[in-house]
Short mmCIF file of the C-alpha atoms (twelve columns), coordinates in Angstrom:
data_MODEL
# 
_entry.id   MODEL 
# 
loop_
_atom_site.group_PDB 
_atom_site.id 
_atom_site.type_symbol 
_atom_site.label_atom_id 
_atom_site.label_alt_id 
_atom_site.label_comp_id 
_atom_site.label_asym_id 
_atom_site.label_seq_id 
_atom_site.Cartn_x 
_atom_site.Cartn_y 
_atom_site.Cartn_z 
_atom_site.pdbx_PDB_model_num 
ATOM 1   C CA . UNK A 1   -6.255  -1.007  -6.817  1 
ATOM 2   C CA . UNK A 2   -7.001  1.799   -9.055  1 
ATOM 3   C CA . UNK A 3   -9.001  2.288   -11.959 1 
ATOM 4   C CA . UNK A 4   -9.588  4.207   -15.491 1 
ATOM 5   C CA . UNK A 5   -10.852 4.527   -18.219 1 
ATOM 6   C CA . UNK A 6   -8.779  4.488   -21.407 1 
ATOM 7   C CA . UNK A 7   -9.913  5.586   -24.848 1 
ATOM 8   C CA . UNK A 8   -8.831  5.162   -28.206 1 
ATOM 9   C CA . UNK A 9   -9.489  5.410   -32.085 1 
ATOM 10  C CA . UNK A 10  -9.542  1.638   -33.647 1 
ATOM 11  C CA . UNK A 11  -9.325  3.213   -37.109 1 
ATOM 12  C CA . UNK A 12  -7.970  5.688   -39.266 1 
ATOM 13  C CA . UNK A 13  -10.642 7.324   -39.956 1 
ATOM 14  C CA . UNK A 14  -10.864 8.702   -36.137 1 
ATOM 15  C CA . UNK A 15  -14.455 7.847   -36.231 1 
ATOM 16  C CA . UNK A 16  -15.073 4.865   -33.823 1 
ATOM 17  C CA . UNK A 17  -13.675 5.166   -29.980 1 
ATOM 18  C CA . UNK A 18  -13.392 1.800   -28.134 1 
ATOM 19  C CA . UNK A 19  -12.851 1.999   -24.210 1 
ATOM 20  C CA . UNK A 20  -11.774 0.070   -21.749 1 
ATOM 21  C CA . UNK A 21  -11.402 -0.003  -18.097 1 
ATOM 22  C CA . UNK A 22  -7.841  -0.191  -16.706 1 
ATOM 23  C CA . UNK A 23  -7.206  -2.223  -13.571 1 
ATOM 24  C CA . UNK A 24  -3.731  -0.762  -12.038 1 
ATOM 25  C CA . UNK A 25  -2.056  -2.334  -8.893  1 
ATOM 26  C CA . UNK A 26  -0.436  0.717   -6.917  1 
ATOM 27  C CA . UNK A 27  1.574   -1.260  -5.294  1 
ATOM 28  C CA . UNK A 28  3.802   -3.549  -8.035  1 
ATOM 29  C CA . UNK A 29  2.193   -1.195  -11.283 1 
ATOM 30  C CA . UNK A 30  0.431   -4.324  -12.884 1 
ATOM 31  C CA . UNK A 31  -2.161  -3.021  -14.972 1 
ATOM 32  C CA . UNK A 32  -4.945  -5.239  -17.001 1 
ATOM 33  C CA . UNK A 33  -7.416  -4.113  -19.204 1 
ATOM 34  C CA . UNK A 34  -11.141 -5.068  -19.943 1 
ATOM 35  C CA . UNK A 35  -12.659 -5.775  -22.874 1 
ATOM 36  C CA . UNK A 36  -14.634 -3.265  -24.931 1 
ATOM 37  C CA . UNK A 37  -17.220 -0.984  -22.721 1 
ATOM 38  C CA . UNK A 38  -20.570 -1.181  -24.875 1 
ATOM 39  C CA . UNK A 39  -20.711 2.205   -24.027 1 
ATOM 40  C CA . UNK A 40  -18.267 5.452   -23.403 1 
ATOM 41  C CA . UNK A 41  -17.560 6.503   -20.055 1 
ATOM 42  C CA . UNK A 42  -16.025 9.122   -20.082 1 
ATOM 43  C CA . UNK A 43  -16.029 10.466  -16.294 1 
ATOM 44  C CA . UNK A 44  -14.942 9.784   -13.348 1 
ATOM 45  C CA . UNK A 45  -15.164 6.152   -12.039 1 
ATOM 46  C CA . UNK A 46  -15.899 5.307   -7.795  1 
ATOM 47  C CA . UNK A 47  -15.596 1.298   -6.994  1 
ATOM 48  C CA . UNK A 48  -18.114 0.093   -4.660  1 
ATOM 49  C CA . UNK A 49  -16.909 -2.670  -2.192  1 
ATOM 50  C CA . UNK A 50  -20.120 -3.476  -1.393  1 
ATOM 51  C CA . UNK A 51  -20.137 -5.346  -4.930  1 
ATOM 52  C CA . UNK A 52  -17.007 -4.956  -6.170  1 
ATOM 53  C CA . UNK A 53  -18.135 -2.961  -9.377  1 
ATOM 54  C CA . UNK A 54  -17.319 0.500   -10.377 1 
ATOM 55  C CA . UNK A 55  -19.760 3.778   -10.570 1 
ATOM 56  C CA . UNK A 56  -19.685 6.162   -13.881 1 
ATOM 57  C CA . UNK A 57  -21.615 7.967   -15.616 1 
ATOM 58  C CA . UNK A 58  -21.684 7.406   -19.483 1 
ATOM 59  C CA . UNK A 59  -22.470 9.868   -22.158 1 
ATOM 60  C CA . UNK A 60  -20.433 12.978  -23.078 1 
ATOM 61  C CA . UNK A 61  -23.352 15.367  -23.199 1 
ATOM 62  C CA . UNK A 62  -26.837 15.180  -22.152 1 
ATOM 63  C CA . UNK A 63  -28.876 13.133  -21.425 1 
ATOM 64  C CA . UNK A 64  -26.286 11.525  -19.241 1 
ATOM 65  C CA . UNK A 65  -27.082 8.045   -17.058 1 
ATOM 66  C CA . UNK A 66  -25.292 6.456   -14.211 1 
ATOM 67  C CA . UNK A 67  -24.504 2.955   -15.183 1 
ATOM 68  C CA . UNK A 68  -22.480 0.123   -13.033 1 
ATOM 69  C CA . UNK A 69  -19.105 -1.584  -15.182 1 
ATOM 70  C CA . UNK A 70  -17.757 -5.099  -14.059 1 
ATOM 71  C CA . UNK A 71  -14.082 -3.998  -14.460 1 
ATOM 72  C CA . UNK A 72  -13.299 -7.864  -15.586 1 
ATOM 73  C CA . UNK A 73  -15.594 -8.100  -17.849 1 
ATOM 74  C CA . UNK A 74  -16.491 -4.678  -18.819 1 
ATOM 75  C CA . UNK A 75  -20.374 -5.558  -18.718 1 
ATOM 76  C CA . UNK A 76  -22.426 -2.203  -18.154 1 
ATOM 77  C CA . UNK A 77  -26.063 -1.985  -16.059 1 
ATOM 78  C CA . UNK A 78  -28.115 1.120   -16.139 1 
ATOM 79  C CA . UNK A 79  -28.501 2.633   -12.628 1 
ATOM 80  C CA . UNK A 80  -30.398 5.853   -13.209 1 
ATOM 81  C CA . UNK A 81  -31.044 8.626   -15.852 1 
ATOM 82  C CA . UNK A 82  -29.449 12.278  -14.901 1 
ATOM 83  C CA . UNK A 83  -30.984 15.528  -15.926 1 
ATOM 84  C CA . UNK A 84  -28.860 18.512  -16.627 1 
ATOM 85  C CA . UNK A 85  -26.795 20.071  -19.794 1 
ATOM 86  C CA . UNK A 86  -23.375 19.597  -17.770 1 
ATOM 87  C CA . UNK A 87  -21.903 17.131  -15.087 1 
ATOM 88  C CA . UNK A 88  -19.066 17.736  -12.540 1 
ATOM 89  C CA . UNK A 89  -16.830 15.189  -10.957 1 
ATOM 90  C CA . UNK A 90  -18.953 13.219  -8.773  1 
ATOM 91  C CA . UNK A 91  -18.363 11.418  -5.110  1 
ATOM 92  C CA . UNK A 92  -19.766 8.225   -3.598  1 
ATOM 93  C CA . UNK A 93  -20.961 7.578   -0.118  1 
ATOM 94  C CA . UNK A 94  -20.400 3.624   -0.250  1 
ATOM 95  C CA . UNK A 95  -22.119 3.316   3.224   1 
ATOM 96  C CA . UNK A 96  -25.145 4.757   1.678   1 
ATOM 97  C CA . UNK A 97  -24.081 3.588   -1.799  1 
ATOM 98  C CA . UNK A 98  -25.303 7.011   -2.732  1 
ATOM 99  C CA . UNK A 99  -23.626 9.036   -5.534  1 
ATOM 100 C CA . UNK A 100 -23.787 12.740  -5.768  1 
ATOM 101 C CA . UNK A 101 -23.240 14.433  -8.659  1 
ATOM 102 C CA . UNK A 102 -23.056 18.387  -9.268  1 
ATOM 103 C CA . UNK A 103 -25.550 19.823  -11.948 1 
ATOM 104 C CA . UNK A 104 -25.417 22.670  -13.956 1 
ATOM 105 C CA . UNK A 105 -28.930 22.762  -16.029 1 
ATOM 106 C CA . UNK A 106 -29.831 25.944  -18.366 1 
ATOM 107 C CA . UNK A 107 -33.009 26.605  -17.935 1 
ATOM 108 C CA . UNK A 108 -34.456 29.453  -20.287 1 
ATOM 109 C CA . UNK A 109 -31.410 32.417  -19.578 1 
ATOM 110 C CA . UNK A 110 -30.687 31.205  -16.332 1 
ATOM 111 C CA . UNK A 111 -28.588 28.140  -14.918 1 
ATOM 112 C CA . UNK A 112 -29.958 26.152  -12.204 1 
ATOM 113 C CA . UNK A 113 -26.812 24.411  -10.244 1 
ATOM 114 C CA . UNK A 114 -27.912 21.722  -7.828  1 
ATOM 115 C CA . UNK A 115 -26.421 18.452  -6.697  1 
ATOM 116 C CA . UNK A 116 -28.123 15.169  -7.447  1 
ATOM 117 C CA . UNK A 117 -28.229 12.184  -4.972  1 
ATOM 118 C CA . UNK A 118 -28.772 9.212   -6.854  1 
ATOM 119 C CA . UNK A 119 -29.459 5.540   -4.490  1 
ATOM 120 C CA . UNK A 120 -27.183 3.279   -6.590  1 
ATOM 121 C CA . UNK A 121 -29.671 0.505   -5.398  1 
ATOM 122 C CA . UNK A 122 -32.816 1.513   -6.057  1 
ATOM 123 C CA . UNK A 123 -32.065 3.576   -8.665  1 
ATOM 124 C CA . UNK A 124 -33.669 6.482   -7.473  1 
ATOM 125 C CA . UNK A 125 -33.041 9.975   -7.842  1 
ATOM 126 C CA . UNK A 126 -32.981 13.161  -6.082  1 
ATOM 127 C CA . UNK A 127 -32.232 16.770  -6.231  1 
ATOM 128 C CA . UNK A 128 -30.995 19.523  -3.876  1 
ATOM 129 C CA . UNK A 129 -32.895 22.890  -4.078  1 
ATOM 130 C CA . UNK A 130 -30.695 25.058  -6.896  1 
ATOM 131 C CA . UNK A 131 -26.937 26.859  -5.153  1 
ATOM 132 C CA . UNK A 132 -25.243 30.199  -5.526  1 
ATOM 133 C CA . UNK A 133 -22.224 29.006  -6.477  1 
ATOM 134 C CA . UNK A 134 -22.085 26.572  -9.357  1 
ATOM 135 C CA . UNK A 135 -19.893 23.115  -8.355  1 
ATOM 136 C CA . UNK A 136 -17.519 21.774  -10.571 1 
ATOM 137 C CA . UNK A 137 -16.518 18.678  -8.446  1 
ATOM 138 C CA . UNK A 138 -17.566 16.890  -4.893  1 
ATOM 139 C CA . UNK A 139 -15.735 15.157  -2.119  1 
ATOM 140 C CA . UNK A 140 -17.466 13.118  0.789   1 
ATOM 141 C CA . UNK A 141 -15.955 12.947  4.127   1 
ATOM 142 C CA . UNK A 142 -17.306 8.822   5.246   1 
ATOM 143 C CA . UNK A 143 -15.633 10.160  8.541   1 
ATOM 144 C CA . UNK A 144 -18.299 12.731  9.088   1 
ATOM 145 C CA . UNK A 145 -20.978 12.003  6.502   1 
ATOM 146 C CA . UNK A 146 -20.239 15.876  5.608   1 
ATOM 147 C CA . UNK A 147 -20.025 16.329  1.456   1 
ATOM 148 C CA . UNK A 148 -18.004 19.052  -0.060  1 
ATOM 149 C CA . UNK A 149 -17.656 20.801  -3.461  1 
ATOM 150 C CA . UNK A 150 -15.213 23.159  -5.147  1 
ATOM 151 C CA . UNK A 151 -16.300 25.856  -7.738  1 
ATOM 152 C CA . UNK A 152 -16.926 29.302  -7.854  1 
ATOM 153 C CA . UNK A 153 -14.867 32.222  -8.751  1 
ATOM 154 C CA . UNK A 154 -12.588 32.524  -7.455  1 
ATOM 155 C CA . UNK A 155 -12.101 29.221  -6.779  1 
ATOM 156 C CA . UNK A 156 -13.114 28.047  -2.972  1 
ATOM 157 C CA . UNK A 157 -14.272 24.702  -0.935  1 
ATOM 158 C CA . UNK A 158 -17.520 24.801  0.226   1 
ATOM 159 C CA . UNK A 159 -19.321 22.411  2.578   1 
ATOM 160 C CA . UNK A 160 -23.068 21.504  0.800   1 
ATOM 161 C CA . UNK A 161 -26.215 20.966  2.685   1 
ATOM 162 C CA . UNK A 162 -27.864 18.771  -0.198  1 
ATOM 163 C CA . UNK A 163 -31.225 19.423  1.826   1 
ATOM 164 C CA . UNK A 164 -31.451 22.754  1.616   1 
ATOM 165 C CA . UNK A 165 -28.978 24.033  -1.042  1 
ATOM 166 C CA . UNK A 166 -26.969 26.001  1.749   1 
ATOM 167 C CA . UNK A 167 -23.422 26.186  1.057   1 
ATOM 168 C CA . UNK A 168 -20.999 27.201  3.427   1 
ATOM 169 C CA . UNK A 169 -17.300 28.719  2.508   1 
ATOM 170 C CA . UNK A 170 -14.769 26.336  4.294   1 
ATOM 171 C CA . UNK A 171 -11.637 28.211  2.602   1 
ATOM 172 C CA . UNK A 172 -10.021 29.419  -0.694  1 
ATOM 173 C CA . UNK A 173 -8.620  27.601  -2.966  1 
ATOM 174 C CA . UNK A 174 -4.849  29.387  -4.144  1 
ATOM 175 C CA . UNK A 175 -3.025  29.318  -7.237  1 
ATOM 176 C CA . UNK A 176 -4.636  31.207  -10.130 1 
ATOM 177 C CA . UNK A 177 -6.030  28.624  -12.082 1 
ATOM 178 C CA . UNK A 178 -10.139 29.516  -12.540 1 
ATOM 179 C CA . UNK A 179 -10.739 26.607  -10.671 1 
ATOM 180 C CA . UNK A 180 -9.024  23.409  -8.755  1 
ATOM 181 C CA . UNK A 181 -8.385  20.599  -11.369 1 
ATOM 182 C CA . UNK A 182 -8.680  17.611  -8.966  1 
ATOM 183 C CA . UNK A 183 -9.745  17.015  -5.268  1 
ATOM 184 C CA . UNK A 184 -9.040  13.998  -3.325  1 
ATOM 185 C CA . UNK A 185 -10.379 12.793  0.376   1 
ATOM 186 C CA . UNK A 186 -8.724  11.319  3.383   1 
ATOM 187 C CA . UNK A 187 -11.769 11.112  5.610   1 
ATOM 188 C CA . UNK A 188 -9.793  9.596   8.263   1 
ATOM 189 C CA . UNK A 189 -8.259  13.267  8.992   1 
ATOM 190 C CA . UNK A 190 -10.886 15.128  7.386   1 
ATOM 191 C CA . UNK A 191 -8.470  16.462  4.517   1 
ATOM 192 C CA . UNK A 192 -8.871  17.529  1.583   1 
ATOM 193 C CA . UNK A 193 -6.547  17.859  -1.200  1 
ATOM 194 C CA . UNK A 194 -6.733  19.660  -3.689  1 
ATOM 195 C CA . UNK A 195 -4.155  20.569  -6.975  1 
ATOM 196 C CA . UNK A 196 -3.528  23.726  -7.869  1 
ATOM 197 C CA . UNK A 197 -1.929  25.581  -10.739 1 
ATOM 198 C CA . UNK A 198 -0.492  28.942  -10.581 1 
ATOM 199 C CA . UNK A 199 0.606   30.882  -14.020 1 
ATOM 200 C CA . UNK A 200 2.120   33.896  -12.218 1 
ATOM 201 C CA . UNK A 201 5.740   33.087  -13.512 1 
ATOM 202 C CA . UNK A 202 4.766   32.647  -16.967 1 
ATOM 203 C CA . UNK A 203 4.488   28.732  -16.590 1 
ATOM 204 C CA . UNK A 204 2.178   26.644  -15.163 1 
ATOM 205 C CA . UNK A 205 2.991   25.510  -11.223 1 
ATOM 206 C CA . UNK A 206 1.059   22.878  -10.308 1 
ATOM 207 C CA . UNK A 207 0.955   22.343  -5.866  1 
ATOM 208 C CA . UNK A 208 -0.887  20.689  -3.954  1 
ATOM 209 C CA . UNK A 209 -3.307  22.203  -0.784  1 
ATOM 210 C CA . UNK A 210 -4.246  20.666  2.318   1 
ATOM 211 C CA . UNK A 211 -7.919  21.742  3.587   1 
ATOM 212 C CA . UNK A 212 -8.892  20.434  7.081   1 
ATOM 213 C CA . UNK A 213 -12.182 20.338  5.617   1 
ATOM 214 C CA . UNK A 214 -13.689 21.040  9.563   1 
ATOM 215 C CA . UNK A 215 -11.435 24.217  11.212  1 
ATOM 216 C CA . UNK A 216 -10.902 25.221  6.705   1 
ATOM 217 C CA . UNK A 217 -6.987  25.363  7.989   1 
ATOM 218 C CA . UNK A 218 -4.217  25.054  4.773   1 
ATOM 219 C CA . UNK A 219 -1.099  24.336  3.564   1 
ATOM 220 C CA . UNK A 220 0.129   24.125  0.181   1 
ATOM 221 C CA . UNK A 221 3.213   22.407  -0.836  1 
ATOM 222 C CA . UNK A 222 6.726   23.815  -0.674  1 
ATOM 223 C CA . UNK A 223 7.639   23.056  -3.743  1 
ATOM 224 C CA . UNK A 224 5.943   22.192  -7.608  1 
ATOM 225 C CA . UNK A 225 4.795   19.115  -8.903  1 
ATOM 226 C CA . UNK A 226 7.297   17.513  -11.387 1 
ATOM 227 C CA . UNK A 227 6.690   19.716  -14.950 1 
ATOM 228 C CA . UNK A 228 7.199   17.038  -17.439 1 
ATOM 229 C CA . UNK A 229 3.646   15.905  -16.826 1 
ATOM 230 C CA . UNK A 230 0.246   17.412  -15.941 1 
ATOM 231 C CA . UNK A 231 -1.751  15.643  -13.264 1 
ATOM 232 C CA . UNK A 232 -5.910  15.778  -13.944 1 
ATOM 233 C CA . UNK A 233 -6.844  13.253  -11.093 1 
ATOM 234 C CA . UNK A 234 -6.215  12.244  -7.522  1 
ATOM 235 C CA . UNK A 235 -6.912  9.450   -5.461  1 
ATOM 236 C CA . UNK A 236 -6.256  9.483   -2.120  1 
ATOM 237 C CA . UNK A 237 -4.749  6.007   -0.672  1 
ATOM 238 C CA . UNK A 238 -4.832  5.430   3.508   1 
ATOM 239 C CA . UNK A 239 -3.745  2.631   5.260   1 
ATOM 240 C CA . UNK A 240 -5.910  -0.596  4.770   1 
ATOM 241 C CA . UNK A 241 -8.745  -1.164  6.876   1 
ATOM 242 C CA . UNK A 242 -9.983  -4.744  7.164   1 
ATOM 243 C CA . UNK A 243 -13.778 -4.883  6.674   1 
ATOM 244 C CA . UNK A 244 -15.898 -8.219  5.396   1 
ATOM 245 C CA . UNK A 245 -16.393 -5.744  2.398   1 
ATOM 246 C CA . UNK A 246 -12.860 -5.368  1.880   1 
ATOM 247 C CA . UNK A 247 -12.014 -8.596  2.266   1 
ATOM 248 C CA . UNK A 248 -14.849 -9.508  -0.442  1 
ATOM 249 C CA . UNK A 249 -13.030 -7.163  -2.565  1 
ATOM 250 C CA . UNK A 250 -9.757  -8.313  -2.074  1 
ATOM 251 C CA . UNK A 251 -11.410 -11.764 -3.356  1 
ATOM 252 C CA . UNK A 252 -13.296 -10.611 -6.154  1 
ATOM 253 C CA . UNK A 253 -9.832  -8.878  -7.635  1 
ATOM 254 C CA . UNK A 254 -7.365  -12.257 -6.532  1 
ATOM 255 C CA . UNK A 255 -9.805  -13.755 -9.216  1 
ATOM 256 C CA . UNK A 256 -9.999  -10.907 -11.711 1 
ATOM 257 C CA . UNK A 257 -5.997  -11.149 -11.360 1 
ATOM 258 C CA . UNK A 258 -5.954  -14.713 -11.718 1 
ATOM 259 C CA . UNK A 259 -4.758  -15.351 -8.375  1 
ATOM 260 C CA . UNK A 260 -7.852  -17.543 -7.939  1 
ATOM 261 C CA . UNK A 261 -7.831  -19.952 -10.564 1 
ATOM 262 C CA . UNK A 262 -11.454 -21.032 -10.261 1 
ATOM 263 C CA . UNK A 263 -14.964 -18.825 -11.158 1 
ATOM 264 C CA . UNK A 264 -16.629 -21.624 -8.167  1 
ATOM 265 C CA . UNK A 265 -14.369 -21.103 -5.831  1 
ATOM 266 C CA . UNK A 266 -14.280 -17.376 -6.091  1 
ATOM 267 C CA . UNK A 267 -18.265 -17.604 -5.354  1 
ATOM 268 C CA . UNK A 268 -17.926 -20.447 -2.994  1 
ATOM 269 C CA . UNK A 269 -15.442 -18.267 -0.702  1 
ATOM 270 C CA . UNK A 270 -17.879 -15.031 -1.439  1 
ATOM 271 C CA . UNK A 271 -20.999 -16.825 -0.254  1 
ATOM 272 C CA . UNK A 272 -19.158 -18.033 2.703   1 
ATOM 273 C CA . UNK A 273 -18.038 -14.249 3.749   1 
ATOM 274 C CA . UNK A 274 -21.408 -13.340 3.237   1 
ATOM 275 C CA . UNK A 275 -23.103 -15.828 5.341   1 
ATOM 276 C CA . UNK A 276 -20.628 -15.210 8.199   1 
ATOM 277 C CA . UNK A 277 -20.831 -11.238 7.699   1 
ATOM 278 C CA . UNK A 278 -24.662 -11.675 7.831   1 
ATOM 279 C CA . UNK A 279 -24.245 -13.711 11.238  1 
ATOM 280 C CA . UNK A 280 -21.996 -10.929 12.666  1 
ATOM 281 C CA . UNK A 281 -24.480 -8.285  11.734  1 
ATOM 282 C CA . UNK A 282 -27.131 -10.308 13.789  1 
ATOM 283 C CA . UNK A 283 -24.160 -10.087 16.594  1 
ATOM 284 C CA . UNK A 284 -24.145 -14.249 16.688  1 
ATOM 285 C CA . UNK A 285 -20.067 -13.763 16.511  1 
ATOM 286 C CA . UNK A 286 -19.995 -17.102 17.885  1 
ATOM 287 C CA . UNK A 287 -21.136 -18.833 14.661  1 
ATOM 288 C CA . UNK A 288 -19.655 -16.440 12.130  1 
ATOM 289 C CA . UNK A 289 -16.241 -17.601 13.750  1 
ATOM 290 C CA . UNK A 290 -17.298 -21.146 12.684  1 
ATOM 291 C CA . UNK A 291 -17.850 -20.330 9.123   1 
ATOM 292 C CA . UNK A 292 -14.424 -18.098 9.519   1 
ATOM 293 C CA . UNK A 293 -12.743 -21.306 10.312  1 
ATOM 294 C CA . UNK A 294 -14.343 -23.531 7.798   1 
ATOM 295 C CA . UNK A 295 -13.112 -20.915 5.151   1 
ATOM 296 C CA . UNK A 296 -9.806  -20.254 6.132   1 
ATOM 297 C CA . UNK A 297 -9.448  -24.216 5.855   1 
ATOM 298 C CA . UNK A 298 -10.797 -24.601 2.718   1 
ATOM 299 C CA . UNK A 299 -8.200  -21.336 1.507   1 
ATOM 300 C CA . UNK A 300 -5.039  -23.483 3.048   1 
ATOM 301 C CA . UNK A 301 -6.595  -26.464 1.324   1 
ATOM 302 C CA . UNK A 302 -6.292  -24.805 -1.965  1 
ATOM 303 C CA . UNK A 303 -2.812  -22.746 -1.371  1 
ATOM 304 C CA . UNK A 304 -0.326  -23.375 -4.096  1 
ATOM 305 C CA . UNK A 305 -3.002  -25.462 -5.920  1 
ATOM 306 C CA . UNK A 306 -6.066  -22.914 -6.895  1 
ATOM 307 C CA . UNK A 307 -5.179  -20.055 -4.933  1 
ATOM 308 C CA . UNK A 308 -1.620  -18.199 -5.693  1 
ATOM 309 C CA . UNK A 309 0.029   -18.875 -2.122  1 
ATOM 310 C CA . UNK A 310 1.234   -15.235 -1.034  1 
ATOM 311 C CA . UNK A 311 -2.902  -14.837 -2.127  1 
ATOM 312 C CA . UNK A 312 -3.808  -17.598 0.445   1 
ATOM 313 C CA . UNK A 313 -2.014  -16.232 3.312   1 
ATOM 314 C CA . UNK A 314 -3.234  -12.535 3.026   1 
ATOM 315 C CA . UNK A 315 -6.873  -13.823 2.465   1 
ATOM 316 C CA . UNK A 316 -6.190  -15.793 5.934   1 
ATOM 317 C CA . UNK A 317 -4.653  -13.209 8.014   1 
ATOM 318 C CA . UNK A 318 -7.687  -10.824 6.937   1 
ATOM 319 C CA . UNK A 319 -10.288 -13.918 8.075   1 
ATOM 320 C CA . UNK A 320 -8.629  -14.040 11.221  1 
ATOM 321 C CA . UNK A 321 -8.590  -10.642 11.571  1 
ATOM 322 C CA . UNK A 322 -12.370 -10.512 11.299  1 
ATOM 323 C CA . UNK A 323 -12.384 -13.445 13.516  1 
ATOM 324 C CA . UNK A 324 -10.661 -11.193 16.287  1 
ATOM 325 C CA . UNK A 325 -12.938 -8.345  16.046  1 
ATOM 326 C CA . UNK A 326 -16.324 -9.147  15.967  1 
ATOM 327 C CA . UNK A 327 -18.622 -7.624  18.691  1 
# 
């Protein structure tokens, strides 16, 4: 799944925006839409699988707060308040469920650029000691619990100590754009990619770069990204790995999709995956296979019936798959 936020006018004055978030399957292209946001959010979004929510940060100017969105129903909670004048793209640490967002704050005739960590739990908030180089957007490698910006000029990835401030060059970003429009993470080989645009011809090129974010090694791409559109976002997708989170996920959207029919079952089968995640956590693998089994006969009970049937049989083969590896 991927998600956005749409905006639009709803009158002809062009006074009154109404937004929405967009649900889009990458793999058939389905696409559903909430209903109205209460509020604008007009950055970046970062689901959490922990909850099966999405991270953003609403306002277009300061003061700026982190709020949560149900992308069914498009209900917004507060999370935290943010200080600054101007926010970059952020990243999120889901096994931390902490979200760091770069900072640019003027303060008198100088401009303080730090990165804020903000615990999407608690609430709390926290702030690295002020950086050289001022970030325009942030990338976290879950492989290596490393987190990454881009900024500067010229334009270069840098690997950010949010403890001390430190910031170390990891390599240049090309093109010559004043800085990369996107970045995008596969932690799983420490890559980072990054779109560029080059205007050396006359036109706008847009590549894309490939940082091994640990030896700073790169490649760009041969050749130019189609021109008949201009691409402001990337999201990385790697191959599915099965997790009790995941496969909470993967329940939590068969309902939002309407491939679960039924709001009670959709919380019966979450509460089950939680009780059996919490008894694999204690390491009692034994009796989370027991709730495993219950569930997976209570899904085939309800294939064809409640629960689309393709639905069913994924949501099974996942089960069993936690089934087979718990240690």
């Amino acid at each position: 799944m991927l998600y956005t936020v749409r905006s639009f006018y709803t009158d002809v004055t062009f006074t009154t925006i109404q937004w929405q978030v967009v649900s889009i399957d990458s793999t058939s292209g389905a696409n559903s839409l909430s209903p109205a946001l209460a509020q604008d959010v007009p950055s970046d979004l970062a689901f959490d699988p922990g909850s099966g929510d999405l991270l953003g940060i609403s306002g277009n100017q300061a003061p700026q707060r982190v709020v949560r969105i149900d992308p069914v129903t498009g209900a917004i909670t507060h999370v935290a308040d943010l200080v600054g004048q101007f926010v970059g793209r952020f990243a999120y640490a889901s096994a931390t469920r902490t979200l760091y967002v770069p900072i640019q704050e003027i303060v008198g005739s100088d401009a303080l650029n730090v990165v804020l960590a903000v615990d999407t739990q608690a609430g709390s908030v926290s702030q690295s000691p002020g950086m050289i180089v001022p970030i325009n957007q942030l990338v976290y490698d879950s492989s290596s619990g490393a987190l990454f910006g881009e900024g500067g000029f010229p334009t270069s990835i840098y690997r950010i100590d949010i403890g001390t401030g430190g910031q170390t060059l990891v390599a240049p970003v090309v093109g010559s754009g004043f800085f990369a429009q996107v970045l995008a993470i596969d932690s799983a080989s420490h890559t980072i990619f990054a779109k560029t645009d080059d205007f050396s011809t006359g036109s706008d090129v847009q590549t894309i770069q490939s940082v091994d974010d640990v030896t700073g090694a790169y490649t760009v791409s041969t050749g130019g990204l189609t021109t008949d559109f201009y691409i402001n976002t990337l999201a990385f997708e790697g191959a599915s790995a099965i997790t009790p989170d995941s496969v909470a996920a993967d329940v939590r959207q068969a309902f939002s999709s309407g491939a679960i029919q039924n709001q009670g079952l959709e919380q019966a089968i979450l509460a089950q995956l939680s009780a059996a995640n919490d008894a694999r956590t204690r390491g009692q693998c034994g009796p989370a296979a027991s709730i495993y089994g219950a569930l997976v006969k209570a899904i085939q009970a309800q294939s064809g019936v409640k629960v689309d049937a393709s639905t069913a049989t994924r949501l099974v083969t996942e089960i069993q798959f936690l089934i087979d590896h718990c240690s």
